[in-house]
N, C-alpha and C positions, 0 to 999 in steps of 0.2 A: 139365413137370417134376413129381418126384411129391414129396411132401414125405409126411417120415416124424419129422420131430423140428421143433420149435418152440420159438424162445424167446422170452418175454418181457418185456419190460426197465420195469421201473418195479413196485413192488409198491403201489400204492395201492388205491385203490377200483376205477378201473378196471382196473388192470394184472390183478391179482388173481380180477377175473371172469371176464378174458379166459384167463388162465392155468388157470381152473378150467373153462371151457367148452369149453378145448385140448384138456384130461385128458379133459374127461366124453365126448368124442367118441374117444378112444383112441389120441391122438398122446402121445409122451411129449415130458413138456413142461418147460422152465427158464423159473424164474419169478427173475429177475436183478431186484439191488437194493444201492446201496453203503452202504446204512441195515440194518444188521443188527433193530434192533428192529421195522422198518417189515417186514422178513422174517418177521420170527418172527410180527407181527399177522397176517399175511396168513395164515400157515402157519392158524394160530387159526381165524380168518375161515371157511377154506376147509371145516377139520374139521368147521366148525355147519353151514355150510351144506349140506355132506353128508349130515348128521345127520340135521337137519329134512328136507330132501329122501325120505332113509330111511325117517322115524317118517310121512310122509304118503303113501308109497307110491310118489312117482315115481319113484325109482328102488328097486332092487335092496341089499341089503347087500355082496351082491359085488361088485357094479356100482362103490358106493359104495368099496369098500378096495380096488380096480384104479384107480379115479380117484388113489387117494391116492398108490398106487405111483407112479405116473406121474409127477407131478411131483415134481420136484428144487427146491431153492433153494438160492442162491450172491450170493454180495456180490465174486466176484471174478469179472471182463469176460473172464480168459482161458479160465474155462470153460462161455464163452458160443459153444457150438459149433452150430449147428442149421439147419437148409435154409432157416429162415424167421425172420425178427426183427422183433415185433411192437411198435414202443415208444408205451409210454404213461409218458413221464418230463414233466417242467416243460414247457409251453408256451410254450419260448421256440426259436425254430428254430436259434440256432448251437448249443445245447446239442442237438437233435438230431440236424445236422448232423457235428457231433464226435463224438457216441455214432456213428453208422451209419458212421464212416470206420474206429472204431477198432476197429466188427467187423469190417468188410471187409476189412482186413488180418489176422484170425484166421480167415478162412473163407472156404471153394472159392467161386470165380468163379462160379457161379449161386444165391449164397447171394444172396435176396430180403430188402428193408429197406421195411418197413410203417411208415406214422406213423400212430397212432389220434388224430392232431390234429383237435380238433372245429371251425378256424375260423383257423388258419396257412396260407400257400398252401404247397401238397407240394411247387408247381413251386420255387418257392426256395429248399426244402429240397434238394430232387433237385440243383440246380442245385451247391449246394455239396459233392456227395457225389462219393465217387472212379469208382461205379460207374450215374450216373443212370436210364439203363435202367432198372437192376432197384428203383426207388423208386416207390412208389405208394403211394396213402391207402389203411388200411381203419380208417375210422371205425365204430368199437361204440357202441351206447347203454347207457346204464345201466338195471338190474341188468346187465349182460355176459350173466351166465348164462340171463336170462330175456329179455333185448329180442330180439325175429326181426331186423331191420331191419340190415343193413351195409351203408354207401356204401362202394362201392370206385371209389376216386379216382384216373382218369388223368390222366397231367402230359403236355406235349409228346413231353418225354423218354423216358415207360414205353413198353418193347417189347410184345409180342403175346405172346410166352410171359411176360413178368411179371402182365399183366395176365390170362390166360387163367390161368394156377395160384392167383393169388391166389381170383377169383371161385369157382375150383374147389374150392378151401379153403374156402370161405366156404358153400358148399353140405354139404361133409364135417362142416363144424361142427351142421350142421342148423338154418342161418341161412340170411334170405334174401339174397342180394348184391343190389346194387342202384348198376350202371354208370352213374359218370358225369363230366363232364370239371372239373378244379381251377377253381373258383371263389371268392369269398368265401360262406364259409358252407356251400360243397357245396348239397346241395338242400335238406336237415332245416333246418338253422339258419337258413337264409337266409328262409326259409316263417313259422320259428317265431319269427325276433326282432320279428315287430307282434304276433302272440299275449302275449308278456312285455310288451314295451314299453307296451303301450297299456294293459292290466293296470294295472302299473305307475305311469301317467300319471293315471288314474281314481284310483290310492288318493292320487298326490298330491295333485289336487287336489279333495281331499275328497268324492270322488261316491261311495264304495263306498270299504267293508273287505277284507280281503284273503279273510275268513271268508264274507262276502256274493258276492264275485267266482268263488271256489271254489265253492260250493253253487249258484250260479247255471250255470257253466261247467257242470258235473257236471251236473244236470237235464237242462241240453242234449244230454247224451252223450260229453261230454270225460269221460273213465276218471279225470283227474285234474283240479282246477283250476290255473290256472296259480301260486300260491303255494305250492301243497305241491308241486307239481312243481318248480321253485325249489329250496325246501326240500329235497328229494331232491338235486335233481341237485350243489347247493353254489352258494351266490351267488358265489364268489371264481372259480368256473368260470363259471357264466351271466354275468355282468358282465364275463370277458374274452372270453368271447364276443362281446356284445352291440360293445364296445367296438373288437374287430377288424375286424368285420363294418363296423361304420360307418367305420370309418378308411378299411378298401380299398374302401368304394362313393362316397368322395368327400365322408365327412361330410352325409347328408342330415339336416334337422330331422325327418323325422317316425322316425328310426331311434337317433337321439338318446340315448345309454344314462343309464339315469336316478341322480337323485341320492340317491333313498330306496335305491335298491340298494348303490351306493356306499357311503353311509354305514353300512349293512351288513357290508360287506366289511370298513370300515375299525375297525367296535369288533369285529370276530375274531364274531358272528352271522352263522354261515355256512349255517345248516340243521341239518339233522337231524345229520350229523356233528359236530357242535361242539356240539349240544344246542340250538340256539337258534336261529331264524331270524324268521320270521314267526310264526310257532309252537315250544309249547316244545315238548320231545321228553327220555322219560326216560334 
Protein backbone atom coordinates (compact mmCIF):
# COMPACT_ATOMS: atom_id res chain seq x y z
CA UNK A 1 0.00 0.00 0.00
CA UNK A 2 1.55 3.37 -0.74
CA UNK A 3 0.86 5.98 1.91
CA UNK A 4 0.69 9.47 0.89
CA UNK A 5 -0.98 11.32 3.85
CA UNK A 6 -0.41 10.57 7.63
CA UNK A 7 -1.97 11.34 10.75
CA UNK A 8 -1.08 11.81 14.10
CA UNK A 9 -2.95 11.56 17.10
CA UNK A 10 -1.71 13.01 20.40
CA UNK A 11 0.38 16.32 20.20
CA UNK A 12 2.76 15.80 23.04
CA UNK A 13 6.44 15.29 23.06
CA UNK A 14 6.17 12.47 21.08
CA UNK A 15 3.24 12.89 18.85
CA UNK A 16 4.75 16.08 17.79
CA UNK A 17 8.33 14.79 16.72
CA UNK A 18 6.70 12.17 15.02
CA UNK A 19 4.41 14.53 13.21
CA UNK A 20 7.43 16.70 12.44
CA UNK A 21 9.55 13.89 11.20
CA UNK A 22 6.13 12.97 8.89
CA UNK A 23 6.61 16.61 7.41
CA UNK A 24 10.36 16.65 7.15
CA UNK A 25 10.40 13.40 4.94
CA UNK A 26 7.38 15.02 2.58
CA UNK A 27 4.12 13.31 3.62
CA UNK A 28 1.60 15.71 4.42
CA UNK A 29 0.84 15.33 7.61
CA UNK A 30 -2.20 15.84 10.66
CA UNK A 31 -1.02 16.44 13.79
CA UNK A 32 -4.62 15.63 15.87
CA UNK A 33 -5.20 16.63 19.44
CA UNK A 34 -8.66 17.51 21.52
CA UNK A 35 -6.40 19.87 23.77
CA UNK A 36 -6.31 22.89 21.67
CA UNK A 37 -3.51 24.55 23.73
CA UNK A 38 -1.47 21.31 23.78
CA UNK A 39 -1.83 22.19 19.60
CA UNK A 40 -0.98 25.26 19.51
CA UNK A 41 2.48 24.25 21.93
CA UNK A 42 3.36 21.77 19.51
CA UNK A 43 2.53 24.15 16.49
CA UNK A 44 5.44 26.43 18.70
CA UNK A 45 7.60 23.53 19.29
CA UNK A 46 7.88 22.55 15.70
CA UNK A 47 8.62 26.25 14.37
CA UNK A 48 12.05 26.12 16.78
CA UNK A 49 12.91 23.20 15.92
CA UNK A 50 12.91 24.08 12.26
CA UNK A 51 14.63 27.16 13.04
CA UNK A 52 17.54 25.77 14.91
CA UNK A 53 17.67 23.02 12.30
CA UNK A 54 18.04 26.17 9.64
CA UNK A 55 20.53 28.45 11.73
CA UNK A 56 22.93 25.05 11.85
CA UNK A 57 22.52 24.08 8.55
CA UNK A 58 20.80 20.70 8.46
CA UNK A 59 18.50 21.61 6.59
CA UNK A 60 17.40 24.00 3.96
CA UNK A 61 15.22 27.33 4.57
CA UNK A 62 13.04 25.83 1.94
CA UNK A 63 13.14 22.55 3.14
CA UNK A 64 12.32 24.14 6.41
CA UNK A 65 8.86 26.25 5.10
CA UNK A 66 7.62 22.96 2.93
CA UNK A 67 8.00 21.09 6.29
CA UNK A 68 5.78 23.67 7.74
CA UNK A 69 3.25 23.65 4.86
CA UNK A 70 2.77 20.15 5.31
CA UNK A 71 1.44 19.89 8.48
CA UNK A 72 -1.99 20.69 9.48
CA UNK A 73 -3.47 20.65 13.10
CA UNK A 74 -7.12 19.96 14.18
CA UNK A 75 -8.75 19.19 17.58
CA UNK A 76 -11.58 17.70 15.60
CA UNK A 77 -11.42 13.40 14.97
CA UNK A 78 -13.66 14.02 11.69
CA UNK A 79 -10.99 15.58 10.03
CA UNK A 80 -8.71 12.92 10.77
CA UNK A 81 -8.66 11.48 7.16
CA UNK A 82 -5.16 9.76 6.27
CA UNK A 83 -3.83 6.27 4.80
CA UNK A 84 -2.00 6.02 8.19
CA UNK A 85 -2.83 6.78 12.07
CA UNK A 86 0.15 6.99 14.07
CA UNK A 87 -1.05 7.41 17.83
CA UNK A 88 0.76 8.64 20.67
CA UNK A 89 -2.11 9.65 23.05
CA UNK A 90 -2.36 8.39 27.10
CA UNK A 91 -0.95 4.92 27.67
CA UNK A 92 -3.75 3.32 28.65
CA UNK A 93 -4.99 0.66 25.86
CA UNK A 94 -8.97 1.18 25.99
CA UNK A 95 -8.46 4.71 25.31
CA UNK A 96 -6.40 3.62 22.28
CA UNK A 97 -8.59 1.10 21.44
CA UNK A 98 -11.64 3.63 21.12
CA UNK A 99 -9.45 6.19 19.42
CA UNK A 100 -8.52 3.48 16.29
CA UNK A 101 -12.30 2.35 16.28
CA UNK A 102 -13.46 5.87 15.87
CA UNK A 103 -11.08 6.39 12.94
CA UNK A 104 -11.86 3.34 11.41
CA UNK A 105 -15.18 4.26 10.84
CA UNK A 106 -14.11 7.72 9.21
CA UNK A 107 -11.59 6.01 6.92
CA UNK A 108 -11.34 3.45 3.54
CA UNK A 109 -10.79 -0.16 4.63
CA UNK A 110 -6.98 -0.19 4.30
CA UNK A 111 -6.49 2.88 6.48
CA UNK A 112 -3.58 1.36 8.90
CA UNK A 113 -3.75 2.09 12.87
CA UNK A 114 -0.06 2.36 14.48
CA UNK A 115 0.39 2.47 18.41
CA UNK A 116 3.79 4.27 19.36
CA UNK A 117 3.12 2.39 22.79
CA UNK A 118 6.47 1.95 24.50
CA UNK A 119 5.39 -1.11 26.80
CA UNK A 120 1.26 -2.02 26.27
CA UNK A 121 0.81 -5.19 24.44
CA UNK A 122 -0.40 -3.99 20.50
CA UNK A 123 -1.92 -7.70 20.55
CA UNK A 124 -4.65 -6.35 23.19
CA UNK A 125 -4.96 -3.36 21.61
CA UNK A 126 -5.48 -5.01 18.01
CA UNK A 127 -7.64 -7.35 19.62
CA UNK A 128 -10.25 -4.78 20.62
CA UNK A 129 -10.12 -2.96 17.28
CA UNK A 130 -12.74 -3.39 14.45
CA UNK A 131 -10.21 -3.94 11.95
CA UNK A 132 -6.99 -6.02 13.63
CA UNK A 133 -5.07 -6.89 10.79
CA UNK A 134 -4.30 -3.54 9.90
CA UNK A 135 -2.79 -2.79 13.79
CA UNK A 136 0.66 -2.85 14.44
CA UNK A 137 3.29 -1.12 16.87
CA UNK A 138 5.63 1.53 15.56
CA UNK A 139 7.44 2.50 18.48
CA UNK A 140 9.56 6.01 18.04
CA UNK A 141 12.22 7.07 20.46
CA UNK A 142 12.76 10.23 21.56
CA UNK A 143 13.82 13.29 20.22
CA UNK A 144 11.27 11.48 17.18
CA UNK A 145 13.14 13.70 14.95
CA UNK A 146 16.44 12.69 15.66
CA UNK A 147 16.34 8.96 17.21
CA UNK A 148 17.13 6.23 13.89
CA UNK A 149 15.70 3.27 15.88
CA UNK A 150 11.75 2.18 15.20
CA UNK A 151 10.36 -1.10 16.47
CA UNK A 152 7.76 -2.07 14.24
CA UNK A 153 5.61 -4.47 16.32
CA UNK A 154 3.85 -7.53 14.91
CA UNK A 155 0.82 -8.85 16.70
CA UNK A 156 -0.84 -12.42 15.72
CA UNK A 157 -3.33 -10.39 14.09
CA UNK A 158 -0.99 -8.03 11.64
CA UNK A 159 -1.24 -9.08 7.87
CA UNK A 160 1.79 -8.89 5.49
CA UNK A 161 0.75 -5.91 3.65
CA UNK A 162 0.20 -3.98 7.24
CA UNK A 163 3.20 -4.93 8.30
CA UNK A 164 5.33 -4.64 4.92
CA UNK A 165 3.94 -0.76 4.42
CA UNK A 166 4.45 0.15 7.68
CA UNK A 167 8.45 -1.00 7.77
CA UNK A 168 8.26 0.64 4.37
CA UNK A 169 7.18 3.89 5.99
CA UNK A 170 9.63 3.66 8.34
CA UNK A 171 12.47 3.59 5.85
CA UNK A 172 10.76 6.80 3.83
CA UNK A 173 11.01 8.43 7.17
CA UNK A 174 14.77 7.94 6.93
CA UNK A 175 14.54 5.63 10.13
CA UNK A 176 15.80 2.46 10.66
CA UNK A 177 12.78 -0.13 11.19
CA UNK A 178 13.56 -2.69 13.27
CA UNK A 179 10.99 -6.09 12.99
CA UNK A 180 9.69 -7.63 15.76
CA UNK A 181 6.98 -9.98 17.44
CA UNK A 182 4.51 -8.11 20.60
CA UNK A 183 6.26 -8.80 23.72
CA UNK A 184 6.45 -6.99 26.98
CA UNK A 185 8.80 -4.16 26.40
CA UNK A 186 9.30 -4.98 22.64
CA UNK A 187 13.22 -5.46 22.45
CA UNK A 188 14.55 -1.59 23.58
CA UNK A 189 12.63 -1.62 26.86
CA UNK A 190 12.88 -4.86 27.76
CA UNK A 191 17.16 -4.63 27.34
CA UNK A 192 16.98 -1.22 28.97
CA UNK A 193 14.68 -1.76 32.30
CA UNK A 194 18.19 -3.47 34.28
CA UNK A 195 20.21 -0.40 32.81
CA UNK A 196 17.48 2.02 34.81
CA UNK A 197 16.58 -0.32 37.47
CA UNK A 198 19.83 -1.19 38.76
CA UNK A 199 20.93 2.57 38.44
CA UNK A 200 18.22 3.32 40.37
CA UNK A 201 18.79 0.60 43.11
CA UNK A 202 22.63 1.88 43.59
CA UNK A 203 21.47 5.57 44.34
CA UNK A 204 19.07 4.00 46.75
CA UNK A 205 20.94 2.28 48.59
CA UNK A 206 23.37 4.86 49.06
CA UNK A 207 26.57 3.55 46.75
CA UNK A 208 26.52 6.33 44.02
CA UNK A 209 24.85 9.72 42.95
CA UNK A 210 23.02 9.93 40.07
CA UNK A 211 25.85 12.77 38.95
CA UNK A 212 28.65 9.88 39.88
CA UNK A 213 26.49 7.03 37.88
CA UNK A 214 26.14 9.36 34.80
CA UNK A 215 29.83 10.57 34.48
CA UNK A 216 30.80 7.04 35.05
CA UNK A 217 28.26 5.48 32.43
CA UNK A 218 29.49 8.21 30.01
CA UNK A 219 33.34 7.48 30.30
CA UNK A 220 32.33 4.13 29.43
CA UNK A 221 30.68 5.09 26.22
CA UNK A 222 26.97 5.41 27.01
CA UNK A 223 26.14 8.90 24.93
CA UNK A 224 24.08 9.49 27.94
CA UNK A 225 23.93 8.22 31.64
CA UNK A 226 21.13 6.67 32.65
CA UNK A 227 19.69 9.71 35.00
CA UNK A 228 19.78 12.41 32.34
CA UNK A 229 18.31 10.00 30.16
CA UNK A 230 15.49 9.62 32.72
CA UNK A 231 15.42 13.11 32.91
CA UNK A 232 14.83 13.35 29.12
CA UNK A 233 12.75 10.91 28.39
CA UNK A 234 10.04 11.89 31.76
CA UNK A 235 9.96 9.64 34.84
CA UNK A 236 5.93 9.60 34.75
CA UNK A 237 6.97 7.64 31.15
CA UNK A 238 10.04 5.58 32.45
CA UNK A 239 8.17 4.44 35.64
CA UNK A 240 5.21 3.26 33.64
CA UNK A 241 7.25 1.69 31.81
CA UNK A 242 9.26 0.01 34.03
CA UNK A 243 6.04 -0.90 35.94
CA UNK A 244 4.29 -2.74 32.84
CA UNK A 245 7.19 -4.43 31.99
CA UNK A 246 7.33 -6.10 35.41
CA UNK A 247 3.57 -6.69 35.67
CA UNK A 248 3.44 -8.72 32.14
CA UNK A 249 6.75 -10.85 33.09
CA UNK A 250 5.14 -12.05 36.28
CA UNK A 251 6.60 -9.49 38.72
CA UNK A 252 10.29 -10.48 38.97
CA UNK A 253 12.42 -8.92 42.12
CA UNK A 254 15.23 -8.14 40.20
CA UNK A 255 12.86 -5.84 37.69
CA UNK A 256 11.18 -4.44 40.54
CA UNK A 257 10.35 -0.73 39.62
CA UNK A 258 11.72 1.58 42.11
CA UNK A 259 10.52 3.77 44.78
CA UNK A 260 12.96 6.76 44.46
CA UNK A 261 11.48 6.90 40.82
CA UNK A 262 8.06 6.68 42.23
CA UNK A 263 8.32 9.22 44.42
CA UNK A 264 9.40 11.31 41.65
CA UNK A 265 6.55 10.94 39.78
CA UNK A 266 4.34 11.43 42.68
CA UNK A 267 5.78 15.35 43.78
CA UNK A 268 5.06 16.28 39.73
CA UNK A 269 9.65 15.91 39.19
CA UNK A 270 9.24 14.55 36.12
CA UNK A 271 12.56 15.82 34.21
CA UNK A 272 13.49 18.13 32.11
CA UNK A 273 9.99 18.82 31.04
CA UNK A 274 8.68 19.85 34.38
CA UNK A 275 12.01 21.49 35.07
CA UNK A 276 13.06 19.23 37.72
CA UNK A 277 13.94 15.66 37.91
CA UNK A 278 17.32 14.54 39.22
CA UNK A 279 18.65 17.61 37.88
CA UNK A 280 17.29 21.08 37.55
CA UNK A 281 16.79 22.24 34.11
CA UNK A 282 16.11 25.98 33.07
Amino acid sequence: MEINSICVCGAGTMGRGIAQACAQAGFATTLFDVNTEVLESASSTIEKSLAQLTAKGKITGDKAARTLQLISYSDDIHSCLADIFIEAIVEKTAAKISLFNQLAELNHGDAIFASNTSSLSVTEIANGVLHPERVIGLHFFNPATLMKLVEVVKTPYTNEATSGTATALVRQLNKVPVLCTDAPGFIVNRVARPFYIESLRLLEEGLTTAEQADRLLESAGFRMGPFKLMDLIGHDINYAVSSSVWEQLQKPERLRPSAVQEEKVKSGKLGKKSGEGFYRYE
